[in-house]
Steps between C-alpha positions, in 0.01 A plus 500: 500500500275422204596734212314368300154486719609836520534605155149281435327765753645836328342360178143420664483813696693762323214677366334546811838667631501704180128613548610598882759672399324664232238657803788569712683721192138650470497583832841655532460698219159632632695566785737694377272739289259532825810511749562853684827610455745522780798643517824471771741745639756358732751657719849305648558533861888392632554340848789760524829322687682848552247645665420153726852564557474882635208362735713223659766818536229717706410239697441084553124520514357490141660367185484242244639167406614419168332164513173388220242478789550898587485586104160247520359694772580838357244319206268421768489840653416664206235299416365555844181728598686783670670571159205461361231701684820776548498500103090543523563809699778667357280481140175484642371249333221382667331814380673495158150381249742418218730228744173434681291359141621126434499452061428191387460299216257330299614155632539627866165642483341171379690314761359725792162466365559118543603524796202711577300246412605209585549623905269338725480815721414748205181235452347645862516845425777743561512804756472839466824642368659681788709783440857450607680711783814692468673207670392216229549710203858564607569113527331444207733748289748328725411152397490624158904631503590179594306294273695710234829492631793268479860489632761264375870544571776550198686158431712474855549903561316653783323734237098439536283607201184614593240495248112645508245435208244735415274546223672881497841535444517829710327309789744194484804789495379664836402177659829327421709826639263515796545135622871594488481816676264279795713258530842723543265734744417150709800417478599864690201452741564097600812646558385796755235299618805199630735759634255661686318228646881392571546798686217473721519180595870602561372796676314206746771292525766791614311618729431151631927396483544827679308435778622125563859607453501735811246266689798213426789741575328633804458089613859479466600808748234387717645143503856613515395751846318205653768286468765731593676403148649832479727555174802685395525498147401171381606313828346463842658629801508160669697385188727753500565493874534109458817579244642719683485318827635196312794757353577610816467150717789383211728767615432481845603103473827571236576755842458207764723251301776797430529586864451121637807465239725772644421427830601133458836577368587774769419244742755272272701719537490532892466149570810421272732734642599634170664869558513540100159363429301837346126589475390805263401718830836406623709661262232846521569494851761763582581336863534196388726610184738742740525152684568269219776768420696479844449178531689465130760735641597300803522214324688651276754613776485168662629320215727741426678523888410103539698421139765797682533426845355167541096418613601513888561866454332716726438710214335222329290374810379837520347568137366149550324620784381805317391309209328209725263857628449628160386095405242552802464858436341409164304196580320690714444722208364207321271406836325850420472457144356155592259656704430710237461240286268323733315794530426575141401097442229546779336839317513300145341188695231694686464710154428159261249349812343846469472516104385119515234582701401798257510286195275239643216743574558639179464225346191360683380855394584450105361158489180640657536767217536261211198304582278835540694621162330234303168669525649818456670423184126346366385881623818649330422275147123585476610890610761533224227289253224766564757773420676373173135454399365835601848589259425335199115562517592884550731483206209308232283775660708796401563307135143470459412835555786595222347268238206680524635786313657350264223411184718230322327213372695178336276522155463770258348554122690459203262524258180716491169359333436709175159445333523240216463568135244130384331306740675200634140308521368288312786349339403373202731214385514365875095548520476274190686269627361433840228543310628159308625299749184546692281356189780232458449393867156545507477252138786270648236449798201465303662255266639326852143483609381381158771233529427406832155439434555349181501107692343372173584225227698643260755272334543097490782518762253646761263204434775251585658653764168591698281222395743230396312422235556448097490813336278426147505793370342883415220612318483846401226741569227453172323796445103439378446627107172568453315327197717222515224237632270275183165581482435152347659280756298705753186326312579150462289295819743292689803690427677721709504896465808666508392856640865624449800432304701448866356125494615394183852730478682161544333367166520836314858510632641154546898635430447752797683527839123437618507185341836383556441515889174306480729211271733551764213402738393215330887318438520571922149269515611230305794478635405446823164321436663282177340160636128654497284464204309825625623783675290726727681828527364722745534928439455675857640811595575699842210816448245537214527708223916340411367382167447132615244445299640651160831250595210191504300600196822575319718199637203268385466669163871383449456138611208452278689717195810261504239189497425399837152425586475784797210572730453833645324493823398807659496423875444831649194485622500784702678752252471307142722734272577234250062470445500858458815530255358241221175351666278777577196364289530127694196433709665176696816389587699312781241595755239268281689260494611449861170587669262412207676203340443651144666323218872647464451533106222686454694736810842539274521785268812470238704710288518431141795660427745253735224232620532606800250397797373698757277441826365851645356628811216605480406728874156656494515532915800454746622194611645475825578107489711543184850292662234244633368472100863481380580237743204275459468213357315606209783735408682208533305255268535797280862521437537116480278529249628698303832435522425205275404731232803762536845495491514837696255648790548877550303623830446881580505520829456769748793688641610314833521823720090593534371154529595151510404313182820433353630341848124269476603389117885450583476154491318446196752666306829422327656849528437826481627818341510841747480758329611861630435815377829697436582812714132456654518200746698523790751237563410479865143418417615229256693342767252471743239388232748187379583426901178476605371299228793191500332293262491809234875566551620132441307487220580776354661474117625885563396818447426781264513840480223667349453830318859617487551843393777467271631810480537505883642157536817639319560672853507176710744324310840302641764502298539163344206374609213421220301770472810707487504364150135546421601701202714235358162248562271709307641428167330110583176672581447696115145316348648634157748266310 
């Protein structure tokens, strides 16, 4: 960033910021004298937790979130038209003359008649005013509350201020309470209005659950009788059957291996002969026990008489007889017991076959079941779905008709509006200073616009960098004094008149910045054309009216003052300043002597006080072929002519943007001098100029900038750069020793 460009544009343009901000100040103050007063109650309205809290008690419809968005909407719904138009009515407004009758002030009332007048439609005539209904005037006075309300929230509380402004401070008191009061009364009302639309719909939808639960628990009986799934308790008859058949087929075969046991070990028994071998019914048999106890007594005796007597004793043969019976007398025992035993295995088989038989049906029967059960249990699902919904929709139903009594709202006022003691409106120190920054801004952008379009020559550094050209110097602005022109020069034939002391302020002034610039002109000549005995210097511009012409007359004076023999030609012929400056009396020129062939010294007027020579134009009608003139070959003979006689040629020539003589003369001249008028000719227009005439740009010694204001050019200076130290250069430019 360019501080310094910056700093160079507060300078130039700081008084057109002041005088904006000087009309701005104006027009705040008038503002503030011609402003109606206003004045603002306000009234604080807390989102209330505890109560939020009782609500979510009574019941789980309704209730607020702590979060910002429900706080923002609580802002929203108080700026809404239902508070509004509910305000409207409670006051009546709309019929209230006083709320009804918009003040304004002076600068409001200029700005509507502006407005007035500058709409299109208000040019074709307006309507008939109609009068307004009942309906508009209420949202008008509706329109109105809002467009004088506000509601911000306190820092991060859930406190909302509500403010109303109101040119009375009673007015803005009841409005400000009222909006509260409408808003805690919606509040009450949104409230009603969602519980009871709750409980009708509810109302709908019970009615609706009722019906499908007994049309889904009737589909279940019905499937349950058509399938013969009959039920005890929560299990079918065929499953319980099933278990119990299965219970009792395990029994029945735990029987048939207990009795194919016994009866294979009584027939052990038998077949082995063994007279103590026991079995369980054995020993519960009384016969067979009151035989086991004889046959234990004989062979008791036997032993006894055959240890006594000897085992050939007829005693002894005898109780072995005895005891052989009693052996056969209890295997027969055993015989019936294994019939028995036989007996019992034959019930327990025929009872298992039986119970086998039972189970298999059963089971055929379940597995029928189970595949029938999976649609029931789809009808059982959706049954018991309908019902626990009927439940819970009966149970929001019967909470939604106790909300309803219950007026509890989650917002409440903490702080009434009162009416206010000054107005709040306009605010004088803040009015001044919008006020302020409004001229600043509108100055800043006037001076931007200034600077924008300021795409001129203003400095040397701009003539290098956009033209790439020498810079030669500045001559200041030189205001005409009257009176200052001699009466008897102006009468001497052959001289020149000098109408103004413009054309000879380079003689009158030869230690002035004016005159310095021209020297610095004529070093950048010889410079370049050292090797020439006489130099034709060329003085175009880009537009007329630059001062080209006061640069020749003036550049020529200072040639011919320091001792060169200079010839001024005036080779304008289509606008011939130079003729009019200090030739006006001439009756031929350079036109005589290119289309006539007049002698060139009886055509030359002179100045006696430098010897200086000069060749005007004399134009009594326009002359359309004037480049065709300057590029003949008279014009031609011309200057070879008399650049035996002079050590400098000076040619006025016209600017090279209008016409084309300059470009027709280019190459019968040395160099030439463009001269630009300072903060007058555009830089774009000078570029053009030197690129479309090539032969005027390579040529070119370098350029001037004419009529400088000085006192402006102070504003345009780089630090460091020359005319930064212009102040420092005037000391050189004092005439007085």
């Amino acid at each position: 960033m360019d501080f310094e460009a910056i700093f160079a544009i507060v300078r130039r343009q700081w008084l057109v910021v002041a005088v904006c901000i000087a009309v701005a100040l104006a027009l705040g103050v008038v503002n503030i004298i011609t402003a109606v007063p206003l004045y603002t109650a306000s009234t604080k309205i807390l989102i209330d937790r505890g109560n939020s809290e009782v609500v979510q008690q009574l019941s789980t419809i309704g209730g607020v979130t702590d979060d910002e968005p429900t706080v923002l909407s609580q802002v929203e719904l108080l700026m809404s038209d239902t508070v509004a138009l509910t305000v409207v009515d409670k006051l009546d407004l709309s019929n209230d003359p006083t709320f009804m009758t918009a003040r304004t002030s002076l600068i409001q009332t200029i700005m509507g008649t502006v407005r007035s007048l500058v709409t299109v439609t208000g040019w074709l005539g307006s309507k008939p005013a109609e009068i307004p209904t009942s309906e508009e005037k209420r949202r008008a006075a509706a329109d109105a509350v809002l467009a004088n309300m506000s509601v911000m929230r306190v820092d991060r509380t859930y406190v909302l201020e509500v403010s109303y402004r109101s040119p009375s401070a009673d007015m803005a008191a009841r409005v400000a309470n009222a909006i509260g009061d409408s808003y805690l009364v919606d509040k009450l009302n949104s409230k009603y209005d969602a519980t009871r639309r709750a409980s009708d719909w509810l109302q709908d939808r019970i009615a609706e659950l009722r019906q499908k639960a007994l049309d889904s628990d009737l589909a279940v009986q019905k499937f349950r009788g058509e399938h013969g799934l009959v039920a005890a308790g929560s299990v079918l008859m065929s499953d319980q059957q099933l278990s119990e058949l299965n219970s009792a087929l395990i029994v029945a075969q735990s029987d048939t291996s207990k009795a194919q046991a016994r009866l294979e070990r009584i027939e052990n028994i038998i077949a082995s002969g063994q007279s103590d071998a026991m079995v369980t019914d054995l020993l519960d048999n009384p016969v067979a026990n009151e035989l086991r106890q004889k046959y234990l007594a004989a062979s008791k005796r036997e032993t006894e008489i055959s240890d006594r007597l000897g085992s050939s004793h007829i005693q002894a043969a005898r109780l072995r007889s005895e005891m052989a019976e009693y052996q056969r007398q209890m295997f027969a025992e055993l015989n019936r017991i294994a019939e028995s035993y036989k007996s019992d295995l034959d019930v327990a088989i025929a009872r298992e076959k039986n119970l086998t038989q039972s189970v298999s049906q059963a089971t055929g029967v379940s597995a029928t079941a189970n595949l029938t059960q999976v649609q029931l249990r789809e009808l059982e699902r959706e049954a018991e779905t309908y019902k626990n919904l009927y439940q819970t929709f009966l149970q929001r139903y019967q909470e939604a008709i106790q909300q309803q009594s219950f007026p509890v709202t989650e917002a409440r006022i903490i702080t009434n509006a009162v009416p206010p003691a000054g107005p709040s409106h306009p605010k004088k120190p803040l009015t001044l200073a919008l006020f302020f920054l409004l001229g600043a801004a509108a100055g800043a952008s006037v001076g931007g616009w200034r600077e924008y379009r300021d795409r001129f020559f203003r400095t040397g550094k701009q003539v290098k960098d956009y033209l790439g050209l020498e810079f030669l110097g500045m001559t200041p602005l030189v205001v005409n004094a009257a009176g200052r022109a001699k009466s008897d020069v102006q009468q001497k034939p052959g001289l020149i008149q000098k109408t103004s002391p413009l054309v000879t302020y380079v003689v009158e002034h030869p230690l002035s910045p004016f005159a310095e610039t021209l020297r610095s002109a004529k070093i950048a000549a010889d410079l370049r054309f050292s090797d020439k005995p006489c130099k034709v210097i060329g003085v175009v511009s880009s537009l007329p009216a630059e001062g080209k012409s006061a640069i020749s007359i003036n550049f020529a004076e200072l040639l011919a003052r320091q001792g060169s023999k200079t010839l001024l030609i005036d080779a304008d012929l289509r606008n011939p300043g130079t003729t009019r400056a200090i030739a006006r009396h001439a009756d031929a020129g350079l036109l005589e002597a290119l289309l006539d062939g007049q002698d060139l010294d009886r055509l030359l007027l002179s100045d006696d006080a430098t010897g200086l020579s000069v060749l005007p134009a004399v134009v009594r009608q326009r002359t359309p072929h004037s480049s065709e003139l300057l590029a003949s070959s008279g014009m031609r003979g011309l200057l070879k002519k008399v650049s035996e006689q002079y050590d400098y040629i000076v040619v006025d020539l016209p600017p090279l943007g209008p016409v084309v003589d300059a470009r027709a003369i280019a190459d019968r001249v040395d160099g030439f001098i463009f001269v630009a008028e300072w903060g007058a000719t555009a830089r774009r227009v000078a570029i053009e100029v030197l690129n479309a005439n090539p032969q005027v740009r390579d040529k070119c010694i370098g350029v001037i900038l004419n009529k400088v204001d000085q006192d402006r050019l102070k504003l345009y200076h780089d630090y460091g750069s020359n005319d930064y130290y212009y102040s420092r250069y005037s000391r050189y430019y004092h005439e007085s020793s």
